[in-house]
C-alpha positions in Angstrom: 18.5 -50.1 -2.4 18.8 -53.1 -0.4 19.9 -56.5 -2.2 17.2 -59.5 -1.6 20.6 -61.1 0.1 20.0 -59.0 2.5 16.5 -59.6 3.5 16.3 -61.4 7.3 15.5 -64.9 6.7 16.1 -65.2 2.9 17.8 -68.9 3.2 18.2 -69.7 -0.5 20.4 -66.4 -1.3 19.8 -63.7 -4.2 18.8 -63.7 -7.5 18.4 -60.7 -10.1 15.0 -59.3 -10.3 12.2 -59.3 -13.7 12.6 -55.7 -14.8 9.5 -54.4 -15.0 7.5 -52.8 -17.9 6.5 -49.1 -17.8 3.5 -49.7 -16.8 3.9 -51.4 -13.6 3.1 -50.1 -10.3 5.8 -50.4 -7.7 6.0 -53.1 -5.4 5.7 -52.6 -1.2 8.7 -50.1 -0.2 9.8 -48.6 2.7 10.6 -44.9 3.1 13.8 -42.6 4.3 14.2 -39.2 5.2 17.6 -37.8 4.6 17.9 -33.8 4.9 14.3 -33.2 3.3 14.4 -35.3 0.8 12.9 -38.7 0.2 14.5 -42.2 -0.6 12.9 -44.7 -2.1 14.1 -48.5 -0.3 12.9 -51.5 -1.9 13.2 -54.8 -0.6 12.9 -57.9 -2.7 11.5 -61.3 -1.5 12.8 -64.6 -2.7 13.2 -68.6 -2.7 15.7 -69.8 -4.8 17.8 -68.5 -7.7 17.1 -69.6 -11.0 18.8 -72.9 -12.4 22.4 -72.2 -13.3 22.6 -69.4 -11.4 24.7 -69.1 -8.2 24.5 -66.4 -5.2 25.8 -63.5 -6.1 27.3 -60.8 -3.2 24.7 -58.5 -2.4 26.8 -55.4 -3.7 26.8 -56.8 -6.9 23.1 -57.6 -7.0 22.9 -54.2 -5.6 24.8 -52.3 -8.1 22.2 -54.7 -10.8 19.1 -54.0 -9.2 20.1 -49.9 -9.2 20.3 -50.4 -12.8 17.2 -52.6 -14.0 14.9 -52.9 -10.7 13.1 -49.5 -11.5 13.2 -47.0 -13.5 12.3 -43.3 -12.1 10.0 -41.0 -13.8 11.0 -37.8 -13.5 8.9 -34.6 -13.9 8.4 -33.5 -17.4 8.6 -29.5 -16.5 11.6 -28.5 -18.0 14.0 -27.1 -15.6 12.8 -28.6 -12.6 15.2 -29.2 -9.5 13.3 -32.0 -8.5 15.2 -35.7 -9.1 13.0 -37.7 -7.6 9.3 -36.1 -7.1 6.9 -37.4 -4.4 3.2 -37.0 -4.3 2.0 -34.8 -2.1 -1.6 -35.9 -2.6 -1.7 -39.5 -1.3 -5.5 -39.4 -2.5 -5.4 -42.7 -4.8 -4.5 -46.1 -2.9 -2.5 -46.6 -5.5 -0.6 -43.5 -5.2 3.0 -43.8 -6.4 4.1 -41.5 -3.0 7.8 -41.2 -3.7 7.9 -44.2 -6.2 7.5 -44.6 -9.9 4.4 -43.3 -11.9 3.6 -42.8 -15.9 3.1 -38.9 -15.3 4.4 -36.2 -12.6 2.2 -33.2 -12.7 4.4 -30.4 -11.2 2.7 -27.6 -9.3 6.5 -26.0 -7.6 9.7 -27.3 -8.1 9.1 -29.0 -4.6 5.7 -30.1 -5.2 4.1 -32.8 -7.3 1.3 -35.0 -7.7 1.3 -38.5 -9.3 -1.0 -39.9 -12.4 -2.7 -42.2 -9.6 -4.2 -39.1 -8.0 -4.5 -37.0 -10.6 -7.0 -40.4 -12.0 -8.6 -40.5 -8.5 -10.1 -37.0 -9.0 -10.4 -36.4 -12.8 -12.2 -40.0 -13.8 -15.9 -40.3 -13.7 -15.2 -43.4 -12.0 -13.0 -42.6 -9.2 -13.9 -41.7 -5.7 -12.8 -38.5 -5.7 -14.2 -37.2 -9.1 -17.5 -35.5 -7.3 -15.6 -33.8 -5.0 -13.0 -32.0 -7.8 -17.0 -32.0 -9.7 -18.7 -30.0 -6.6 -14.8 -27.6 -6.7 -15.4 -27.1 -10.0 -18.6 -25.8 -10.1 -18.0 -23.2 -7.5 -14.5 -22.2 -9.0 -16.7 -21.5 -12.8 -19.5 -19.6 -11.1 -17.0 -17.1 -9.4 -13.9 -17.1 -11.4 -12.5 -16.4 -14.9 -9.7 -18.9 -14.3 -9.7 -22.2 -15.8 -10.6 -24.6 -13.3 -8.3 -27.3 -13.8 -7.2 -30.0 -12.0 -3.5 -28.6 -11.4 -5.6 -25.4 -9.7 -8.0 -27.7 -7.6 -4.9 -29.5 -6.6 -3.1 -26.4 -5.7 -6.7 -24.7 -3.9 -7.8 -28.0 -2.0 -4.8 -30.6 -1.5 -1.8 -28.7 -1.0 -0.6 -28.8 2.8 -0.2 -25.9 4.0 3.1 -24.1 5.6 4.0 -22.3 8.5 6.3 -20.7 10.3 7.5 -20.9 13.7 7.1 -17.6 15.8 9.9 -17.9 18.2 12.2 -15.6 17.3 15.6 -17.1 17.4 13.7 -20.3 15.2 11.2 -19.0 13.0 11.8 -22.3 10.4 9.3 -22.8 8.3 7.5 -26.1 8.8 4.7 -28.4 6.5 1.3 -28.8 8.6 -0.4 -31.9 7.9 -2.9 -32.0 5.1 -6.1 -32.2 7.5 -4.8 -28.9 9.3 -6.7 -25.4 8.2 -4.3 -22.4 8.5 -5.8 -19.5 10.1 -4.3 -16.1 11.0 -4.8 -16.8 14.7 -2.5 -20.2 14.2 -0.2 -18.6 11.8 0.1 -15.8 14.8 0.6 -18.9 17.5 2.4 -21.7 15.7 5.4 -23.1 17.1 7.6 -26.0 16.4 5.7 -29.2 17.9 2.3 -27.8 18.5 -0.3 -29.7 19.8 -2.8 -30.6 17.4 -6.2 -32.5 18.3 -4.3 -33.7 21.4 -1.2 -35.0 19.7 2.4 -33.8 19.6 4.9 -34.4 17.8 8.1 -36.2 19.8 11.2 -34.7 20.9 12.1 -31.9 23.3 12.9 -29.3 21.2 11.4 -29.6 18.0 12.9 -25.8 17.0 16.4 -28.4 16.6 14.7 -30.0 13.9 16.1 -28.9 10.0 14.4 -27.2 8.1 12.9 -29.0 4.7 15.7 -28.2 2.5 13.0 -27.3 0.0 12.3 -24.2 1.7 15.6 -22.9 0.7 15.2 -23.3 -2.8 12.2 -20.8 -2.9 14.0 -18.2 -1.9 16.0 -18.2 -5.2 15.1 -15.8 -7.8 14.2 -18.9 -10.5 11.7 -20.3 -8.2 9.2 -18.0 -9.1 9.3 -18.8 -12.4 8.8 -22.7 -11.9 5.3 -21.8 -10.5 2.4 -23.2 -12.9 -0.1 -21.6 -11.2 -0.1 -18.1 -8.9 -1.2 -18.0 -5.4 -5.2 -17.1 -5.1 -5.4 -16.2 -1.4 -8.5 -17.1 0.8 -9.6 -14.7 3.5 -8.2 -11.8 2.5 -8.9 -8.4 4.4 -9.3 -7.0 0.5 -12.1 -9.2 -0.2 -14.9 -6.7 1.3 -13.3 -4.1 -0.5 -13.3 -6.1 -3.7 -16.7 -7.8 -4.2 -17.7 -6.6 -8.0 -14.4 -8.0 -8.9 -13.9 -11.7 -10.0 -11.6 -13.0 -7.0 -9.0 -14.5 -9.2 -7.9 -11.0 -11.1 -7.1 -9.6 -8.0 -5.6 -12.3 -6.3 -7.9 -13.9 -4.7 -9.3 -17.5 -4.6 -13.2 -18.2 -6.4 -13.6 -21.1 -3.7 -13.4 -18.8 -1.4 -16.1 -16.9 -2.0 -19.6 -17.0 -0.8 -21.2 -15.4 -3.7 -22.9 -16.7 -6.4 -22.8 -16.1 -10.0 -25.8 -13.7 -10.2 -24.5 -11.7 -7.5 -21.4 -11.4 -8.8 -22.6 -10.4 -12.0 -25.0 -7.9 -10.9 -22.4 -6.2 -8.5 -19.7 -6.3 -11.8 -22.1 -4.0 -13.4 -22.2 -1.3 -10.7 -20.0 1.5 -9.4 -21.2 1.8 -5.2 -18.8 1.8 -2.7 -18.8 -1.5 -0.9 -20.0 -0.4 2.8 -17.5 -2.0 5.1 -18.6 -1.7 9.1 -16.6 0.3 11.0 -14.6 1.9 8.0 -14.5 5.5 7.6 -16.6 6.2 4.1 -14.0 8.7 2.7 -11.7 5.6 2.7 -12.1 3.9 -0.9 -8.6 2.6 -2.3 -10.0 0.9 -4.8 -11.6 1.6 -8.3 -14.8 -0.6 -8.6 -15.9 -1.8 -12.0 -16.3 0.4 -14.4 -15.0 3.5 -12.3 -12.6 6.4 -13.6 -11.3 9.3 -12.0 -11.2 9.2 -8.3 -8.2 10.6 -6.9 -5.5 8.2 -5.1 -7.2 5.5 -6.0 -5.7 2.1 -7.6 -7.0 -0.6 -9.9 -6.8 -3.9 -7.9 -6.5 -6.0 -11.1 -3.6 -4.2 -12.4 0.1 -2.9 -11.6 0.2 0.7 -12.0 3.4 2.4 -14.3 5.5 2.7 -11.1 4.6 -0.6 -9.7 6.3 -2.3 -12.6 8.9 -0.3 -12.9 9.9 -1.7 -9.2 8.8 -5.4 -9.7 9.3 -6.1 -13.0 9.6 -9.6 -12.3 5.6 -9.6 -12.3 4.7 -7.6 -15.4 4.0 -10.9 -17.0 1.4 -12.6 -14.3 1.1 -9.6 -11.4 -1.0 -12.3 -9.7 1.0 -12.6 -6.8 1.9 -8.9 -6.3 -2.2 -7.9 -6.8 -2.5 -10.6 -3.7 0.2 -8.2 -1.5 -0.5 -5.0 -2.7 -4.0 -5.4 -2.0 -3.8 -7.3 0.9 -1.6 -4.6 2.5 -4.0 -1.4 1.0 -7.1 -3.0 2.7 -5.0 -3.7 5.9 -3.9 -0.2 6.0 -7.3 1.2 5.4 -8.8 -0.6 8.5 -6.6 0.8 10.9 -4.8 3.3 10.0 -4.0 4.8 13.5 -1.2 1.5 13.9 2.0 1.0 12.0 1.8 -1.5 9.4 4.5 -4.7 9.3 5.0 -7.1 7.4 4.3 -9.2 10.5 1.5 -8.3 10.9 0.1 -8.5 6.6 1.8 -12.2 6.8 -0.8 -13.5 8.8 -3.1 -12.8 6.6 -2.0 -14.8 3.5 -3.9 -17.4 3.9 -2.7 -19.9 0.5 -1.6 -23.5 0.3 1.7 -25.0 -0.6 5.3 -23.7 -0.8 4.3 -20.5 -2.7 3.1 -19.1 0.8 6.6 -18.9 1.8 7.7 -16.8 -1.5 4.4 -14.9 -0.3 5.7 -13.7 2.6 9.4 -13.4 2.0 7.5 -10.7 -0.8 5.9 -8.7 1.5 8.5 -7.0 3.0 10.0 -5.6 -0.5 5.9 -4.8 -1.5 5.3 -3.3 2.0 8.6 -1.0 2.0 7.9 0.1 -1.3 4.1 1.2 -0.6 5.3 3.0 2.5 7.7 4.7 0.5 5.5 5.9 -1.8 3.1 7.4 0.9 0.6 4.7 0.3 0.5 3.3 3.9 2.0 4.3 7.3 1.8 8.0 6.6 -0.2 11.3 8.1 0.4 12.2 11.7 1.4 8.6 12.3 3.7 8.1 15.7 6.2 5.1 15.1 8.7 3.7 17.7 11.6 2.6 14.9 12.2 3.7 11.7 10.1 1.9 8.6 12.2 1.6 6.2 15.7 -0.6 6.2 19.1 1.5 6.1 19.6 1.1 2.5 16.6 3.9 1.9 17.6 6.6 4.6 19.7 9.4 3.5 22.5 10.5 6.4 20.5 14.0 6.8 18.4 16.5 5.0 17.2 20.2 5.2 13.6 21.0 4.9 13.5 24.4 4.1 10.1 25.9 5.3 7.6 24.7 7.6 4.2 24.8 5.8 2.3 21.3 4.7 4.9 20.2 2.1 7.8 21.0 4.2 6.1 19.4 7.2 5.1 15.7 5.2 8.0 15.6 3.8 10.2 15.6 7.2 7.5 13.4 8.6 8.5 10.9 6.5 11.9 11.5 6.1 12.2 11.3 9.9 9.7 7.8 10.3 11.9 6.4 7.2 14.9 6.8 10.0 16.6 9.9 8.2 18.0 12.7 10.6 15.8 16.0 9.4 16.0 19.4 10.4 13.2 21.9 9.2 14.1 25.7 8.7 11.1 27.8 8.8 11.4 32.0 8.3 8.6 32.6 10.5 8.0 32.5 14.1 5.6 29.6 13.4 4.8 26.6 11.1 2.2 26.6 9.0 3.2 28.5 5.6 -0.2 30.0 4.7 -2.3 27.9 7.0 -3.1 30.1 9.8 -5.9 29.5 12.0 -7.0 32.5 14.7 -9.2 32.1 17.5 -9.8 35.6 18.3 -13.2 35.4 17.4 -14.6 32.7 19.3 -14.4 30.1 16.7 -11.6 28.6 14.3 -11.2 31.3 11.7 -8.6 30.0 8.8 -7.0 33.7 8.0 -5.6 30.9 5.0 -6.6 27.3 4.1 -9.3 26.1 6.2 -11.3 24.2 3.5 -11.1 20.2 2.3 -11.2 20.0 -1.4 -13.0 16.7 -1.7 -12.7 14.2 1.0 -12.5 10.9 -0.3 -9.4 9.4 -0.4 -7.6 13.0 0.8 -4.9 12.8 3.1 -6.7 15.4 4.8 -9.5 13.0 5.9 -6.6 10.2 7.1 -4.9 12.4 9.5 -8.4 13.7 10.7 -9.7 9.7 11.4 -6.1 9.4 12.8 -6.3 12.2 17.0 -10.3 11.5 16.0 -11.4 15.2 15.0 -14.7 14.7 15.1 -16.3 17.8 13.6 -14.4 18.4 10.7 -16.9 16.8 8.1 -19.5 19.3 7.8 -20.5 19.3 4.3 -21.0 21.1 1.2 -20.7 19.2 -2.6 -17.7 20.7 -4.8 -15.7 18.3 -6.6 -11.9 18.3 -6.9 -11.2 15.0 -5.0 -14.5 13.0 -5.3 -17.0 13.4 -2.6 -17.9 15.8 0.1 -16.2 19.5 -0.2 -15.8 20.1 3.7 -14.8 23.1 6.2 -12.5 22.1 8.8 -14.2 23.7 12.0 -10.6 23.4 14.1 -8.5 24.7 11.1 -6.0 22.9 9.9 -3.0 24.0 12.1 -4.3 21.2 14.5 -3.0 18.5 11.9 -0.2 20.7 11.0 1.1 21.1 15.0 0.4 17.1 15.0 2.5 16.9 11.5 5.5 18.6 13.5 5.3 16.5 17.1 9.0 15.6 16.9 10.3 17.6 14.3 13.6 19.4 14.3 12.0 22.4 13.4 13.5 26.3 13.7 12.0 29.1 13.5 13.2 32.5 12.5 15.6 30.9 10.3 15.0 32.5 6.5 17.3 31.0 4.5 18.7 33.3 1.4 21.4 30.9 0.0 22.0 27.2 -1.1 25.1 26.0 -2.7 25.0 22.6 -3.6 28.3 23.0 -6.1 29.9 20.4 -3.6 29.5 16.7 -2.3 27.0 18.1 0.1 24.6 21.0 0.4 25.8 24.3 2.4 22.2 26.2 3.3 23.3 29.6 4.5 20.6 31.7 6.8 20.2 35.6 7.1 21.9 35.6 10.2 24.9 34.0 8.8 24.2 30.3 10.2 24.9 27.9 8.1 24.0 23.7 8.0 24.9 21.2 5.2 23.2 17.9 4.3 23.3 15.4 2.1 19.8 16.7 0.4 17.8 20.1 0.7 14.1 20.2 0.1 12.9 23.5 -1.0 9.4 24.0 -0.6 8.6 27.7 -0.9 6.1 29.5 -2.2 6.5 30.1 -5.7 6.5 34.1 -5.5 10.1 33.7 -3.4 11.4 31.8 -6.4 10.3 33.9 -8.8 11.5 37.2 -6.9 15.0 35.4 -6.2 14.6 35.4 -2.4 17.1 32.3 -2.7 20.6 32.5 -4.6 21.2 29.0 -5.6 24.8 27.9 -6.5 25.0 27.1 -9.4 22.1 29.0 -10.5 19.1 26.9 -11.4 19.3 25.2 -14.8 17.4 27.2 -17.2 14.4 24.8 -18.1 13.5 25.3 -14.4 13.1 28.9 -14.4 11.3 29.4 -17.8 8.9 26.8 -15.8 9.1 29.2 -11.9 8.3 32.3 -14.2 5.3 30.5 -16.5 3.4 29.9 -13.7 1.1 32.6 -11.8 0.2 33.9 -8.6 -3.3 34.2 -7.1 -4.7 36.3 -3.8 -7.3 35.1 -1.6 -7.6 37.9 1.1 -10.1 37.1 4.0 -12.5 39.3 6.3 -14.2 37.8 9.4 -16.3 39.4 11.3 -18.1 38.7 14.9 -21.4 40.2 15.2 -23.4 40.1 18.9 -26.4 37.7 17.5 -26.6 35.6 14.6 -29.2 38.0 12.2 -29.0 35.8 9.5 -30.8 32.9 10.8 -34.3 33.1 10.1 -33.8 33.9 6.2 -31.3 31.1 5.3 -32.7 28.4 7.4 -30.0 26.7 8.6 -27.7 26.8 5.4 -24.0 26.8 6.5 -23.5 29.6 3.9 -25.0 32.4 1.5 -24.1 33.9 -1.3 -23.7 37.3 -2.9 -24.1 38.4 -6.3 -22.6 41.3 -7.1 -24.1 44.4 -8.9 -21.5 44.5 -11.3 -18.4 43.1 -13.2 -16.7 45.7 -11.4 -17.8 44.6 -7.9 -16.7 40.7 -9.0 -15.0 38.8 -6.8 -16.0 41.1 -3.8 -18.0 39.2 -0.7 -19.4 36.5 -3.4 -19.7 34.4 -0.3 -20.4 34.6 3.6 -19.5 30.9 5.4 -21.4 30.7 9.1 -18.5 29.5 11.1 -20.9 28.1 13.9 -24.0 26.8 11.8 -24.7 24.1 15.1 -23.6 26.4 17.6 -24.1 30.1 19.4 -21.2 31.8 17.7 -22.2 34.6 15.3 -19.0 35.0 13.3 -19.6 35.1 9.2 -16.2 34.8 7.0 -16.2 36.3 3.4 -13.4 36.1 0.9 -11.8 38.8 -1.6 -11.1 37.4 -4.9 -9.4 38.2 -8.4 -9.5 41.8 -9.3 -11.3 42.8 -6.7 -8.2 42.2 -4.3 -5.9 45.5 -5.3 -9.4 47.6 -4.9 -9.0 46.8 -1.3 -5.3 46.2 -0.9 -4.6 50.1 0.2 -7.4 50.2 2.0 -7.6 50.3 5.9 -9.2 47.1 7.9 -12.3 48.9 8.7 -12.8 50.3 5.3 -13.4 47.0 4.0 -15.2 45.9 7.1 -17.4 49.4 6.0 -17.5 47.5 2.5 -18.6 44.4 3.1 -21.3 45.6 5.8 -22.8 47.3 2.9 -23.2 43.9 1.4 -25.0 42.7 4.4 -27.4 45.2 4.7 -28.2 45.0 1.2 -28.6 41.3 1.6 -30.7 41.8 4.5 -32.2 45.3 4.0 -35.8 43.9 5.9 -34.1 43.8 9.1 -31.7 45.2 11.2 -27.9 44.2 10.3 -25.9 45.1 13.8 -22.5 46.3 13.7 -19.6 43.8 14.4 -18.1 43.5 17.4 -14.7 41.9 16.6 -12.9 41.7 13.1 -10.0 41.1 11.0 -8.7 41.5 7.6 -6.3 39.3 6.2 -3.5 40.7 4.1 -1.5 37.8 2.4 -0.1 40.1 -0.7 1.3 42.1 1.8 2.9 38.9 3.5 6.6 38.8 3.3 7.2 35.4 3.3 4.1 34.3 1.1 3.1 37.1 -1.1 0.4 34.9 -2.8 -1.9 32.2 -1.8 -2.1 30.1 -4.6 -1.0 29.2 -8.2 -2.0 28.8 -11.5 -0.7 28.2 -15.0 -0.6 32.0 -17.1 -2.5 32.1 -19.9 -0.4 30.5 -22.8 1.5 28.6 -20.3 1.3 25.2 -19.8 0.1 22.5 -16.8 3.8 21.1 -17.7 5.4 23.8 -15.7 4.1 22.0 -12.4 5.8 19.0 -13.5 9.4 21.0 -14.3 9.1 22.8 -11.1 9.3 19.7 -9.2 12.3 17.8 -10.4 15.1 17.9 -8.3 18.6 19.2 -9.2 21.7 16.8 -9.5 19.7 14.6 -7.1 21.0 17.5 -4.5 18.3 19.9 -4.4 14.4 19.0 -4.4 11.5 21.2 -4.5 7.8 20.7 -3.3 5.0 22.9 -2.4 1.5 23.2 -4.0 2.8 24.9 -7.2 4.7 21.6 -8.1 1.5 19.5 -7.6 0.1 19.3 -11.2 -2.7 17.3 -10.1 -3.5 18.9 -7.0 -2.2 22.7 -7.1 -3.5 25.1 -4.7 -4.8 22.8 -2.1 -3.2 22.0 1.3 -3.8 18.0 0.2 -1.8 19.2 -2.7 0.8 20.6 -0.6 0.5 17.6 1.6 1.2 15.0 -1.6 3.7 16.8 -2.9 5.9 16.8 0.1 5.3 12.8 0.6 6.3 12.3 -3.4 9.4 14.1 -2.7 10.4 11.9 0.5 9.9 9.0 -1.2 12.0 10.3 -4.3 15.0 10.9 -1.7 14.4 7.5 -0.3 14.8 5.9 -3.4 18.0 7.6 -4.3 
């Protein structure tokens, strides 16, 4: 503080200063920068000393004045950092700015607002009380929040912050409080931008230091200091989330354009939001009042997982709802692109400091989701890896090369772990098997989508745009449409494997993970070692002890591989010279067949019409239950015999030609299979799934549809399993 001695033209010397009551306002100041923070200067004007008195040296009136001249009111929030707060508001013309006022109201430990403004807004009286009035009415019809002052201050006055986008810069700096943030600035800004034709001084404003206050969010207590959490405007999610009141799930109520009836009246209902542009089969979300859709999450909650990884949030998830669904919506409307954190950031759109704690967030919340399969997964091509070294094992072995063995190394190898895939066969797949021998796509296995929205299936078919696979039928497993992929499923399995390690003719009979690392041993005698094998056989190998493990697997896993069952699905498809069938079932993709009796069960209960749009006349039927070991010693064309006796039954008022073309699938018969899908014995329990998927000694992992207890004996199944098990080695 500068001594009135000092004051240019002061003739008559110094004298000591009237300390003033608590109720003064301060006098006319002048204001320094140093490092970030502000200092206040005050200079004192005077004649003569009072009688008696004589000069004194300005240190001493210094040293005096430091002491009685003013007294600093600090902020009231216990714990704060902040030794001298300064109004960031500057609304009142009274405002204290970085001087003394009765009251700080603390928003951050860097950010405050004096009793002036707070006045200036909250008083009948003052200037600014209709517009916090006309805030406050929108905020009420929206939101459940309170819409207090501190919460208009931190929606409508905060300045908003930025960082620069050169890369060897990228400081963070305060815009002025006219200046909107957008994601096309936030995508542009740099250091000294021009701004309504004016810009700032200096050549090289990236040489300027950072606000020192920016540091101090990046500490763990910062958080904690918030009063209130960030409410993003703009967010991709908000299409996705208009039943939902905008502040439970992150989002600001002054943002949004809808009024209260509208609000209220979507709250009430369960439709889909229809989004332009976005596939229908993509619905992250739960709506109001919605249960059981598969893969879905609720955007105004953390999920059991969630908090075990952020705990820090389980108190007020506000600011993690923001991310996570800001990053879920992102994802969802372009999911052919990797996701960064880059590229999310733009996106939070919120004012103050907070916006920097936002985005420091988003990497930790984006790496986890990817993890976890929720974003940047299916047949996704990605140019580094997307996760940081700490979650990449050194190698694995993926042994088998079907769906689970195939997402699984997918991931592993976009995570940035080395993978190599053993396969027995002479091709990938498992028991997908598409053949094209009849003219069309014939899936000899899985060909059919069990529910399409939210399936994995449905991502990787809207990611090399297969454009006929949506043919529908209703059959509910995942919600919505129950759908026949017309190009089989091996086209999203070959897409799965672009890349891959993978070797055939490699059956592996041993794995002995007694060591530090795994030793897989092959039939041939090769042998490879790995930090972590994944397993992801069909359960009829485990259960026939195809695979010595060393040690031997603990016991609780076993009573779990031998209380689960094995099913058969065998196939017939047959190509006939003119499609007989059409006048009678008028354009139906199927038919069905029911049989004469319980002994004929399960035998041709259904014929699918492979072409229904097309020329093809090719009908597929399926063999199910006991009927399968009536025709599992029979020759091919004694069950083609059997099932053209079906036909002409079904069709006895015309004539049923004989087919040109046919085959007869035989997956009992199947070395490496032996079954097509499982199911829990009867006495057993759904619990079994859930045993037969935990790993060994954090070693030895196992996936496959029979260790899906959600989703068993589904390719999506398959699919889900194999991501859960990447993102399980990830994490250890």
């Amino acid at each position: 503080m500068l001594s009135d001695a000092d004051y240019p033209g002061n003739p008559s010397g110094a004298r000591r200063a009237k300390k003033r009551s608590s109720g003064e306002s301060p006098g006319d100041g002048q204001t320094l920068r140093s490092s970030g923070r502000q200092i206040n200067v005050r200079v004192k004007r005077t004649n003569n000393p009072p009688p008696g008195q004589s000069k004194r040296k300005a240190t001493d009136t210094e040293e005096e004045d430091d002491q009685s001249e003013k007294k600093y009111r600090k902020c009231e929030k216990a714990g704060c950092s902040a030794m001298y707060p300064v109004c960031f508001a500057s609304a009142s013309e009274r405002c204290a700015k970085n001087g003394y006022t009765s009251r700080w109201y603390h928003l951050s430990c860097g950010e405050h607002f004096c009793n002036e403004c707070f006045d200036h807004y909250y008083r009948s009286h003052k200037d600014g009380y209709e517009t916090f009035a006309s805030w406050k009415k929108v905020w009420t019809s929206n939101g459940k929040s309170e819409p207090s002052l501190k919460a208009f201050m931190a929606d409508q006055q905060l300045p908003f912050w930025v960082q620069c986008t050169k890369p060897d810069c990228r400081k963070w700096r305060q815009l002025t409080k006219e200046i909107q943030l957008t994601a096309s600035l936030a995508a542009s800004y740099r250091c000294g931008m021009k701004f309504n034709n004016i810009k700032s001084e200096g050549p090289d404003q990236c040489s300027q230091p950072e606000d020192l206050r920016v540091a101090e969010v990046t500490d763990s207590w910062w958080h904690s200091m918030l009063i209130l959490p960030p409410l993003f405007k703009e967010s991709p999610a908000s299409p996705f989330l208009a039943a939902y009141y905008p502040d439970c799930v992150g989002m600001s109520p002054s943002g949004s354009s809808m009024s209260q009836t509208e609000l209220r009246a979507d709250h009430c209902r369960t439709v889909q939001p229809q989004i332009p542009g976005l596939c229908p089969y993509f619905q992250p979300f739960y709506q109001p009042n919605e249960c059981g859709k598969a893969l879905c999450v609720r955007p105004d909650m953390m999920e059991l997982d969630e908090l075990y990884e952020f705990p820090e949030f389980s108190r007020d998830p506000t600011m993690y709802l923001a991310l996570r669904n800001l990053i879920l919506a992102s994802w969802h409307k372009n999911c052919k692109e990797v996701l960064t954190a880059q590229k999310c950031a733009l996106h939070i759109i919120v004012r103050g400091l907070v916006r920097v704690r936002c985005v420091q967030e988003m990497d930790r919340v984006l790496h986890f989701m990817t993890r976890k399969g929720l974003i940047n997964t299916g047949v996704l091509a990605v140019k580094r890896p997307l996760l940081p070294e700490r979650y990449r094992s050194k190698n694995v072995i993926v042994i088998g090369a079907g769906a689970s063995g195939l997402a699984a190394a997918r991931q592993l190898q976009n995570f940035g772990t080395q993978v190599a895939v053993l396969e027995a066969r002479d091709r990938i797949g498992g028991r997908v098997w598409d053949d094209t021998s009849l003219g069309v796509t014939v899936g000899r296995g899985a060909q059919i989508v069990n529910g399409c929205v939210n399936n994995p299936i449905a991502l990787m078919c809207e990611q090399v745009s297969a454009r006929s696979w949506d043919h529908n039928e209703f059959f509910a497993q995942f919600s919505g449409d129950h759908t026949l992929l017309n190009k089989g499923y091996s086209v999203l399995l070959h897409k799965l494997a672009e890349g891959l390690d993978v070797r055939t003719k490699c059956p592996v009979q041993a794995i002995d993970y007694s060591g530090d690392v795994v030793k897989v041993t092959s039939s041939n005698g090769s042998q490879w070692t790995a930090q972590k094998v994944l397993v992801t056989v069909p359960l009829t190998l485990l259960q026939k002890n195809l695979i010595q493990f060393n040690p031997p697997l603990p016991e609780r896993k076993l009573k779990a591989i031998h209380s689960l069952g094995v099913g058969i699905i065998e196939k017939i498809a047959l190509q006939f010279p003119y499609r007989f069938w059409d006048n009678k079932i008028q354009g139906a993709d199927y038919f069905g067949h029911i049989p004469p009796g319980p002994e004929k069960r399960g035998m041709f209960s259904v014929f699918y019409d492979l072409d229904p749009q097309g020329k093809q006349a090719v009908l597929m039927s399926v063999i199910t239950g006991d009927a399968v070991p009536a025709v599992r010693d029979l020759e091919d064309k004694e069950v083609v015999d059997e099932c053209m006796k079906v036909l002409r039954e079904l069709f006895k008022e015309q004539e049923v030609p004989e087919p040109v073309q046919f085959f007869v699938t035989h997956w009992s018969k199947d070395m490496w299979s032996q079954m097509s899908y499982s199911f829990v014995k009867t006495g057993g329990s759904g619990e079994a799934y859930d045993i037969l998927a935990e790993d060994v000694q954090g070693k030895v992992f196992f996936a496959g549809e029979a260790t899906n207890r959600h989703f068993p004996q589904t390719v999506t199944g398959a699919y889900l399993s194999g991501v859960r098990e990447a993102s399980k080695m990830a994490a250890m």
